[in-house]
TISE-759919 format. One record per residue (C-alpha): residue in three letters; y, x, z. Coordinates in steps of 0.001 Angstrom, whole numbers, plus 500000, padded with zeros to 6 digits. Layout:
ALAYXZ;...
END
This chain:
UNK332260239025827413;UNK332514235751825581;UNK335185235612823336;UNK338028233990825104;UNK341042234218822999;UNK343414232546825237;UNK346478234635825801;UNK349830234228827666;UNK351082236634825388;UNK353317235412822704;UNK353465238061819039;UNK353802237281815742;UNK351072239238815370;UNK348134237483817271;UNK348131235223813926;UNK346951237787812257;UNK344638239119814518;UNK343030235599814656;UNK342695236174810401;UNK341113239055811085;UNK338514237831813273;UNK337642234875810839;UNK337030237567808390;UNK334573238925810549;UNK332584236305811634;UNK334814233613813987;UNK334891230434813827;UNK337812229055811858;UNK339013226606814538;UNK340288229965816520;UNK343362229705814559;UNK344574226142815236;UNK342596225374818847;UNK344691225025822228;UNK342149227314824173;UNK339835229142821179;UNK336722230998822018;UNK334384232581819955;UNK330975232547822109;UNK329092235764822858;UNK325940234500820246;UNK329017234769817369;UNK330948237511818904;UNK328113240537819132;UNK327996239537815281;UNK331672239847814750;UNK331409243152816476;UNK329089244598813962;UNK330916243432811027;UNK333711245333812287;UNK332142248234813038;UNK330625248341809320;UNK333752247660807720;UNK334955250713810038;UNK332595252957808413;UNK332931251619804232;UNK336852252577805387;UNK335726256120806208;UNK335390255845810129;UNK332743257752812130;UNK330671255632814803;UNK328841257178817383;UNK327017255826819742;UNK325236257644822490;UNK328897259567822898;UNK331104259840825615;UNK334510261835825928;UNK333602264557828921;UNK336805266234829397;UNK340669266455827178;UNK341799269737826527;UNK345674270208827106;UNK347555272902826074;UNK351416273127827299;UNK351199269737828162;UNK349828268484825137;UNK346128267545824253;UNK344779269944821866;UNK341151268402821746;UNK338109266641823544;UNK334987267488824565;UNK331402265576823842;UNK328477264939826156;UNK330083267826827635;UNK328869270136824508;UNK330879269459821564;UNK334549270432821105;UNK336449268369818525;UNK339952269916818087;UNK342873267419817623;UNK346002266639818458;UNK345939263342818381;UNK344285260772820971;UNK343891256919821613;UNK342329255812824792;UNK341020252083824696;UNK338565252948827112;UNK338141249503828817;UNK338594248585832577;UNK335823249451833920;UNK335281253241832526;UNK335432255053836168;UNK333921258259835189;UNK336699258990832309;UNK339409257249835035;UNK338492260468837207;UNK338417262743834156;UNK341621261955833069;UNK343340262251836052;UNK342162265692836551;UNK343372266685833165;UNK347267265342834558;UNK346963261937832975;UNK349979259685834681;UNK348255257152836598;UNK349438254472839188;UNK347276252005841458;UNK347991248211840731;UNK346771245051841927;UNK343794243150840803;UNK341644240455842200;UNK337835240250843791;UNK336178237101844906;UNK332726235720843580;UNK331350233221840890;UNK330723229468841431;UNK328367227262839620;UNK328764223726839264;UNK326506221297837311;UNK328639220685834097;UNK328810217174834082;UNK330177217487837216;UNK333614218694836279;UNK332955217027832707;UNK333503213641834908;UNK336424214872837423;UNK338109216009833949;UNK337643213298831278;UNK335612210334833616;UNK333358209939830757;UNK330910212025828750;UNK332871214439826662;UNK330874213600823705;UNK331816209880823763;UNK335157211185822873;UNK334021213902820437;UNK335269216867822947;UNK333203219991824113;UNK332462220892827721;UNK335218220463830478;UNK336999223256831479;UNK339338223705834900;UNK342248226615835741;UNK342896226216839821;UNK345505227885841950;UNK345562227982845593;UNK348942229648847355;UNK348219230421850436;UNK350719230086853236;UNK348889231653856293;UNK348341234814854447;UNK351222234890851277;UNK347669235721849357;UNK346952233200846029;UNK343200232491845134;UNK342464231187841431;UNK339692230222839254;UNK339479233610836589;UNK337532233589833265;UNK336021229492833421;UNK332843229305831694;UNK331965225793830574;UNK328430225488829480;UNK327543229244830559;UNK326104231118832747;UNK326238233532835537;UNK325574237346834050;UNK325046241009835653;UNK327612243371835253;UNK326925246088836969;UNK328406249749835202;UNK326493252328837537;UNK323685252132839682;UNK324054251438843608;UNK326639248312842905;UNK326030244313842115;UNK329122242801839791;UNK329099239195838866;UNK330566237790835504;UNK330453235004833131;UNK329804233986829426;UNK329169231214827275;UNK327373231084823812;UNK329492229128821184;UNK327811225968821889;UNK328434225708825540;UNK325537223759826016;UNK323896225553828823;UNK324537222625831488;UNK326478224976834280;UNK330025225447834476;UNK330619228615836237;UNK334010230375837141;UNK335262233388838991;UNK337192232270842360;UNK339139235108843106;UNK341491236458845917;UNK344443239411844793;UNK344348242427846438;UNK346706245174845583;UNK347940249301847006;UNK348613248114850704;UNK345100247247850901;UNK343148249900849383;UNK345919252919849027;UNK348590253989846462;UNK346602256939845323;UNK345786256059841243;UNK341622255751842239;UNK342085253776845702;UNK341654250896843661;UNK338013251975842301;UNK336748253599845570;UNK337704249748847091;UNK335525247979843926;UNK332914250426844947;UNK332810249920848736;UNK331979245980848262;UNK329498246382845227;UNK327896248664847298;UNK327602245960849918;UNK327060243543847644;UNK323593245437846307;UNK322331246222849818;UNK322451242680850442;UNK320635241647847660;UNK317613244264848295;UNK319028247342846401;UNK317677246025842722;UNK320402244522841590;UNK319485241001842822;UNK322514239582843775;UNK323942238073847431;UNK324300234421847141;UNK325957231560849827;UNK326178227503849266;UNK329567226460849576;UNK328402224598853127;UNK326852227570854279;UNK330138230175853222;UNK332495227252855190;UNK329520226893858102;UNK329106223433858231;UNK326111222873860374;UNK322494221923857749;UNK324152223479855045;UNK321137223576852257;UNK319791227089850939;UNK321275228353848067;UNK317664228924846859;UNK317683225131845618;UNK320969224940844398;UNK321830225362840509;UNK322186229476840039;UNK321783231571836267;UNK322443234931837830;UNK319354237401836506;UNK317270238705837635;UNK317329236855841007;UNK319572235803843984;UNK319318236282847758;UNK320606233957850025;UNK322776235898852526;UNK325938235680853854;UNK328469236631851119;UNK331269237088854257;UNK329272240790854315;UNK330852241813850903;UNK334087240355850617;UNK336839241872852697;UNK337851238817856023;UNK341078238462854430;UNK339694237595851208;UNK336888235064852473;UNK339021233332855067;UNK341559232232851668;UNK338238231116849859;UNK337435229479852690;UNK341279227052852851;UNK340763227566849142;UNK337627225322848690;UNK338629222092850719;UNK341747222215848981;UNK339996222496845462;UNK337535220047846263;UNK340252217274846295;UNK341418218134842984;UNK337725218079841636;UNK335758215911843104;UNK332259217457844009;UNK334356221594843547;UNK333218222066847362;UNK330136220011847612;UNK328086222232850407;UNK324816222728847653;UNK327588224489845059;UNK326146228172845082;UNK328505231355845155;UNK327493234291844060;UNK328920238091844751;UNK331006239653843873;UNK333237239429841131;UNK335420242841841116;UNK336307243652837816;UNK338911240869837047;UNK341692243579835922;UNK342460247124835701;UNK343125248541839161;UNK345267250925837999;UNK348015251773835170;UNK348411254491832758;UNK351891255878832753;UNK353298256074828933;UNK356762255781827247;UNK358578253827824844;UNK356994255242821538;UNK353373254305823718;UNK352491258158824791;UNK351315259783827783;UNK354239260383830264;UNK352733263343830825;UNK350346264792827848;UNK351602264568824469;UNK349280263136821938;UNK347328260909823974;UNK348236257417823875;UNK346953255098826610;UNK346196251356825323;UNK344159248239825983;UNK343208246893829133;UNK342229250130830449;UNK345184251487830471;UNK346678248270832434;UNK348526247193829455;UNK346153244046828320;UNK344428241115830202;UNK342080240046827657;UNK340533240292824229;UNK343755239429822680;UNK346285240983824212;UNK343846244369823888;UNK344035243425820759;UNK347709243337819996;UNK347969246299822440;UNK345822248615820399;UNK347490247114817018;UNK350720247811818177;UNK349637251660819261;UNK347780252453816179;UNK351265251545814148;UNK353053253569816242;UNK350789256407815641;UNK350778255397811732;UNK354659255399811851;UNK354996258837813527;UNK352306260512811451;UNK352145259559808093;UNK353144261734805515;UNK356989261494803914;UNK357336258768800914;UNK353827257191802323;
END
């Protein structure tokens, strides 16, 4: 969404991945900074530079196209199909279809793509005023000492349930942006432009789920993101406004204030309702011993006016493409599952080295002898 290039992963090859985005249009500081990020204002840029260079190297672009159906023959893939018209004939396939592509999820699996369920995590995004957590992170203004807007990472273990909440993709200076993939559902997420000078910190608070509550079957996981989107969007009037809650009202404190005069960036509106409606009880009641405990690591995380909003859904993958160790389909030859679509990636830069590491493969088992 907004460039984060923060990784747990450790490669020799995220270096050069770094380079590469320079080339295109990063800021240089990605390759020495703690926590880089690229902004979305720099990154839709980047994108386009990459995509040209992609096409002066010989590459075809389309836009407009999606993959209807894989043709496998003896348990190899022996083409695809377009728009569900045109028939490209190859034997050869890499799938970096992204996390949320539900509609080639289902295709796939009917064309005996290995697939497992996995855990993710759902929750909803909080707003805070930035200076806020600027002040519970530095106790001055950040600019007095020459630093950027404050960020946070929180963890909350819970005992009564064995469940952990955390903060998930922290936005400092951003906002609050619709993310919805297909009409009928309401998905929260967050961004910030390079400068980070919107004013509103806003992070995902999340709970993790996994197969014992939504099934083992491979699409459990997307029929349970569905089920609270749904809710989600009926709550918010069924046009994509999105279900909203103070953090007094979510914990019920008596004269809890409206969430229509707290600080909120969500477009195109929010509706103050209760967001206990769209998140599963076993989620809410960890938000709820979340929040407290939060709010005395932060001073002013929990203040009752902070506003949620619902629901965040799409932190992860919810399920796993089976492939083996030369990075191939367990059970189609030729197609190669990567990225964070497949469940191998968490991020743009492990995606990245993910899809790096697949297209070498492919380059090692293809090429031509004495090339």
């Amino acid at each position: 969404s907004d460039g984060k290039l923060t990784t747990r992963v450790t490669h020799p090859r995220l270096h050069e991945i770094s380079k590469y985005f320079v080339e295109f249009g990063a800021p240089e500081e990605i390759l020495y900074k703690h926590k880089p990020h690229v902004g979305t204002d720099k990154l839709r840029h980047m994108v386009k530079a990459m995509r040209e260079r992609i096409i002066e190297w010989g590459g075809e672009v389309r836009f407009g196209a999606k993959v209807t159906d894989v043709f496998v023959d003896q348990d190899r893939v022996v083409g695809i199909e377009v728009n569900g018209a045109e028939r490209i004939d190859t034997t050869l396939v890499l799938s970096g279809v992204g996390h949320s592509a539900r509609d080639t999820y289902e295709m796939l699996f009917k064309r005996g793509i290995d697939m497992i369920a996995k855990p993710f995590a759902i929750g909803v995004r909080i707003e805070h005023p930035q200076d806020v957590i600027d002040q519970s992170q530095y106790g001055v203004d950040p600019r007095s000492l020459g630093l950027g807007a404050a960020e946070y990472s929180l963890v909350y273990h819970d005992k009564e349930s064995g469940r952990t909440a955390y903060s998930f993709c922290m936005c400092p200076g951003g906002q609050v942006v619709a993310s919805a993939s297909e009409p009928g559902g309401v998905v929260t997420n967050g961004m910030s432009l390079y400068a980070r000078d919107s004013g509103v910190a806003n992070s995902a608070i999340v709970v993790n789920v996994g197969p014992d509550d939504f099934g083992t079957h491979p699409l459990d996981g997307v029929a349970f993101q569905r089920e609270w989107e749904r809710k989600a969007y009926k709550l918010g009037g069924s046009n994509f406004n999105a279900p909203a809650q103070t953090v007094g009202s979510f914990l019920g404190q008596a004269d809890a204030p409206s969430v229509e005069s707290s600080i909120h960036s969500y477009e195109p509106h929010i509706v103050d309702c209760d967001l206990h409606q769209c998140l599963p009880d076993y989620v809410s009641s960890v938000l709820e011993r979340a929040l407290p405990y939060w709010g005395r690591r932060i001073k002013g995380f929990d203040n009752p006016e902070i506003c949620m909003t619902g629901v965040e859904t799409r932190t992860s993958s919810p399920l796993r493409m089976g492939r083996d160790e030369n990075r191939v389909s367990t059970t189609v030859g030729g197609f190669y599952p990567m990225g964070e679509g497949a469940g191998y990636a968490g991020g743009i830069m492990s995606a990245a080295l993910d899809g790096a590491e697949t297209a070498i493969a492919c380059m090692s088992m293809y090429a031509k002898p004495n090339e």
